[in-house]
C-alpha positions as CSV (number, residue, x, y, z in Angstrom):
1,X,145.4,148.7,-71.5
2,X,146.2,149.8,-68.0
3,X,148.7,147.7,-65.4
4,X,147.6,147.2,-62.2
5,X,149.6,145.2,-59.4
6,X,147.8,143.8,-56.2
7,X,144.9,142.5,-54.9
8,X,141.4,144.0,-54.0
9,X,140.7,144.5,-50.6
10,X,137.6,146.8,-50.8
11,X,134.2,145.7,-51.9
12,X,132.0,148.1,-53.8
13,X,129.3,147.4,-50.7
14,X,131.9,148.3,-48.5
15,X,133.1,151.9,-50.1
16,X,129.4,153.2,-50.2
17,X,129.7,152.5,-46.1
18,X,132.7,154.7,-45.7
19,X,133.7,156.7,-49.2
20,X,137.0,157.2,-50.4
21,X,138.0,160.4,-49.1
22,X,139.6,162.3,-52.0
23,X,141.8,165.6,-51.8
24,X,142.4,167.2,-55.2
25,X,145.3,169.0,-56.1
26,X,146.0,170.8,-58.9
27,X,147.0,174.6,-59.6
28,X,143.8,175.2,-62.6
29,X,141.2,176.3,-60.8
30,X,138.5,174.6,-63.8
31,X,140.4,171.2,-63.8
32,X,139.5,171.2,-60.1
33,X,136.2,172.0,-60.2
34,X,136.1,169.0,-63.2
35,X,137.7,166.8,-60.4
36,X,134.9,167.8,-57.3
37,X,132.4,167.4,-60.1
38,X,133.8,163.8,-61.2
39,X,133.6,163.3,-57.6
40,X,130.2,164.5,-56.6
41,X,128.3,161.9,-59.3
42,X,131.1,158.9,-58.8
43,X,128.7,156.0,-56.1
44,X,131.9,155.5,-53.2
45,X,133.8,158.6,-53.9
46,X,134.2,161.8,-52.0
47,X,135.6,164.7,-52.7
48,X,137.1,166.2,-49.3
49,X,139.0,169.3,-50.2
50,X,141.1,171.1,-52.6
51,X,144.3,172.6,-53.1
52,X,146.3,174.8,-55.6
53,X,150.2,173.7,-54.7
54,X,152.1,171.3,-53.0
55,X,152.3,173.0,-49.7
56,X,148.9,173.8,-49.2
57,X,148.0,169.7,-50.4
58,X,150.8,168.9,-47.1
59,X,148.9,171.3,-44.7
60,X,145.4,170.2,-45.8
61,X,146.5,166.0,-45.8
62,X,147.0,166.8,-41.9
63,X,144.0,168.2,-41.1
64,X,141.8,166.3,-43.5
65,X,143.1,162.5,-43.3
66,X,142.3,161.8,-47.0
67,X,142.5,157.9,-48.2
68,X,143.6,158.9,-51.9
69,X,144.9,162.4,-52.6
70,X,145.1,163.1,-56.8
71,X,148.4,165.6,-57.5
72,X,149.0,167.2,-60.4
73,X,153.2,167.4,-60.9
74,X,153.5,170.7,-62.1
75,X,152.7,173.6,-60.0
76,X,154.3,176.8,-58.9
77,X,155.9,176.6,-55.8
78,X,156.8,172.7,-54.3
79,X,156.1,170.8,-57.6
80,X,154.0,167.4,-57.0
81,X,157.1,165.2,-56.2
82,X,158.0,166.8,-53.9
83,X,154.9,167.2,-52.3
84,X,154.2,163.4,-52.9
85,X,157.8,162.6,-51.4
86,X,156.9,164.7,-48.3
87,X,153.6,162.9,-47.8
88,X,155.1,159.6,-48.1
89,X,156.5,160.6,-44.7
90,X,154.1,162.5,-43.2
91,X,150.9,161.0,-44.0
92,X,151.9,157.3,-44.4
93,X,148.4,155.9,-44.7
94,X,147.7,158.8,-48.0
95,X,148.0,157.4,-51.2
96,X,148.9,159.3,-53.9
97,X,147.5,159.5,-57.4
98,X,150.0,161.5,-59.7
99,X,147.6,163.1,-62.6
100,X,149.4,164.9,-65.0
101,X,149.6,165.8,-68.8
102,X,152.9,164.7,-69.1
103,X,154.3,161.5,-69.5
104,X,158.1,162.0,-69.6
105,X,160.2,159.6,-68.7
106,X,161.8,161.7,-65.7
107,X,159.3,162.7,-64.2
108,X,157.1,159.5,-64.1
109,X,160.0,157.7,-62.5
110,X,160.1,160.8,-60.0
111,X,156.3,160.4,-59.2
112,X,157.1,156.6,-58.5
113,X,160.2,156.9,-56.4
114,X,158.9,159.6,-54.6
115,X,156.0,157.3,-53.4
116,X,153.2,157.7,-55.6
117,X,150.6,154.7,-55.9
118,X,149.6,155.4,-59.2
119,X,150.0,157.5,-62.6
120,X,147.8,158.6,-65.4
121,X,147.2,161.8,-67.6
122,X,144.5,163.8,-67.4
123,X,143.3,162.9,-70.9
124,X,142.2,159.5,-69.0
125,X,138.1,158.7,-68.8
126,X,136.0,158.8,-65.7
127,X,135.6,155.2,-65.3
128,X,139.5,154.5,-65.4
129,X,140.4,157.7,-63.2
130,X,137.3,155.9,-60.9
131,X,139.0,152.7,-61.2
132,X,142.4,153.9,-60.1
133,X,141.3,156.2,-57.3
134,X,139.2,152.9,-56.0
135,X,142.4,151.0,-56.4
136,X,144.5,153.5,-55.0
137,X,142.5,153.2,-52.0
138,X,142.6,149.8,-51.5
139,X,146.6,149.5,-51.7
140,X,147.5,148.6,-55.6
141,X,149.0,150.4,-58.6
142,X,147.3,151.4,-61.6
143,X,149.8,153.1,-64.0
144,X,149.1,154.3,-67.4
145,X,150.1,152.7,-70.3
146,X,152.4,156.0,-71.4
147,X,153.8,155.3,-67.6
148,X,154.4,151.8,-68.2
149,X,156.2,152.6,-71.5
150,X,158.4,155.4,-69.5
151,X,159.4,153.3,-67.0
152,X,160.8,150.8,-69.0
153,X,162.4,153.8,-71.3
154,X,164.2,154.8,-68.1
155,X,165.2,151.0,-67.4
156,X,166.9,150.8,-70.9
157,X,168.3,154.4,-71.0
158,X,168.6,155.4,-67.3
159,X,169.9,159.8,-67.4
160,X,172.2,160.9,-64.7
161,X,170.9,163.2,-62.2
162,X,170.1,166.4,-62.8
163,X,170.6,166.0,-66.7
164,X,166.7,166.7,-67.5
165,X,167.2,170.1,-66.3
166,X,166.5,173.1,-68.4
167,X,169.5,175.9,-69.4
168,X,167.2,178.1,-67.3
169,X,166.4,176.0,-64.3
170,X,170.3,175.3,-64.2
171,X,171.0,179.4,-63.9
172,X,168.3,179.4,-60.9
173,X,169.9,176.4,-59.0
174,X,173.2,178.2,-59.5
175,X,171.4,181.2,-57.8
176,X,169.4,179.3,-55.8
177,X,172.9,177.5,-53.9
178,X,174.3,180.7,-53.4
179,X,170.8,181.3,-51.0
180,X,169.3,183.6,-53.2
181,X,165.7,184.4,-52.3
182,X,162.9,184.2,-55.1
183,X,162.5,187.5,-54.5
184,X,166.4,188.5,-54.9
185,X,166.5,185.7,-58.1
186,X,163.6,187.4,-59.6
187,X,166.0,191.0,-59.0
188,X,168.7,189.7,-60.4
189,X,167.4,187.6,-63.9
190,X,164.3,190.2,-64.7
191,X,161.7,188.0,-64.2
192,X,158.6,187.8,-62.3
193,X,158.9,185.9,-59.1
194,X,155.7,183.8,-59.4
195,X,158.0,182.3,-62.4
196,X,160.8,181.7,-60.3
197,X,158.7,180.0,-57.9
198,X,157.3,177.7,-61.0
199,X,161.1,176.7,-61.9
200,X,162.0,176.2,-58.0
201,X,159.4,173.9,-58.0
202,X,160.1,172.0,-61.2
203,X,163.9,171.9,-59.5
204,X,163.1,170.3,-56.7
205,X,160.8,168.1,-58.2
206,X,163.8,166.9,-61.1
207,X,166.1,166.3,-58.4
208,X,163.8,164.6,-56.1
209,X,164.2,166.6,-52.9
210,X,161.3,168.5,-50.5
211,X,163.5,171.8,-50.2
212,X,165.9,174.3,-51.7
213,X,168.9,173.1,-48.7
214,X,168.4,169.4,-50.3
215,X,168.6,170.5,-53.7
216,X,171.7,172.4,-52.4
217,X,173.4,169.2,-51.4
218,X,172.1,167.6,-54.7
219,X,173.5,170.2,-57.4
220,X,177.1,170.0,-55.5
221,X,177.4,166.2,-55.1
222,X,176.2,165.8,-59.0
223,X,178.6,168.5,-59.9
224,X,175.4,170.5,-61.2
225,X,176.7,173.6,-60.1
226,X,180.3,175.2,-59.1
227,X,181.1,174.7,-55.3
């Protein structure tokens, strides 16, 4: 069962009029092409555009003007939170969609504070991702039943900030304070910087802030890091 919150607005008359303008995001080059597909045969849906991380899903919102955008959460580079959170701002009248394969608890209350409208995993069928892009659109909140069960895991056994990080993601922030490059990060722990970029992503994303100066500000005021 699936939880929705509002009231329609939209009429199914209406949408075939003016299509809901969907921009996918996701870094898998085959789950997007699953989306545009989805899209393509869905009566009121239209797929608008695509992108592989959360900055190019920012730059394309502004030129594009998408009703629903549908963000995966973890990408290389500015994670979907983030990406959501600077949308919220930026493109006021966007909703977002969070589709992911993970239902932690972290992250779906990340996705929700951050702005998004709704939350599902991928493993969700065409008629209810349909159903929650419509909604989307029209202003309400569909949200999975493993997001529903998240949120109220959170409610009962709220973590403190920063305490979902990973032993690794906490050696990059201590780096990444210090304003370390990914390049000069990459140097310095022997990895590749495309990974770095993956974990700087997932930081930001965890701590709930659009760039590495917030998340800065964040790891000293939590005591994440030494000042």
């Amino acid at each position: 069962m699936y939880l929705w919150y509002g009231t329609m607005k939209t009429t199914p008359k209406q949408l075939d009029a003016c299509p809901v303008r969907v921009l996918i995001v996701d870094d898998h080059p085959m789950m997007r092409k699953g989306l545009r597909a989805f899209l393509e045969v869905t009566r009121g849906l239209e797929c608008i555009g695509e992108a592989e991380s959360g900055e190019e899903a920012i730059e394309l919102c502004g030129q594009l003007d998408p009703h629903v955008v549908m963000m995966d959460l973890m990408m290389p580079g500015m994670g979907g939170v983030a990406a959501i959170k600077v949308l919220r701002d930026r493109c006021p009248k966007t909703r977002v969609l969070a589709l992911t394969s993970f239902a932690e608890p972290h992250l779906v209350q990340e996705a929700v504070n951050a702005g998004a409208t709704g939350y599902l995993l991928k493993n969700v069928s065409a008629s209810e991702l349909a159903d929650a892009v419509f909604a989307a659109a029209d202003g309400r909140t569909m949200m999975g039943p493993e997001a529903v069960q998240a949120l109220v895991q959170m409610a009962v056994d709220p973590r403190p900030v920063g305490s979902d990080l990973t032993p690794r993601e906490r050696e990059i922030l201590a780096l990444l304070v210090k304003g370390m490059t990914n390049y000069e990060i990459a140097q310095q722990m022997s990895i590749s910087e495309a990974t770095v970029r993956f974990h700087v992503g997932n930081i930001l994303g965890k701590l709930e802030v659009g760039n590495r100066t917030e998340a800065a500000q964040v790891a000293f005021k939590h005591h994440l890091v030494e000042p």
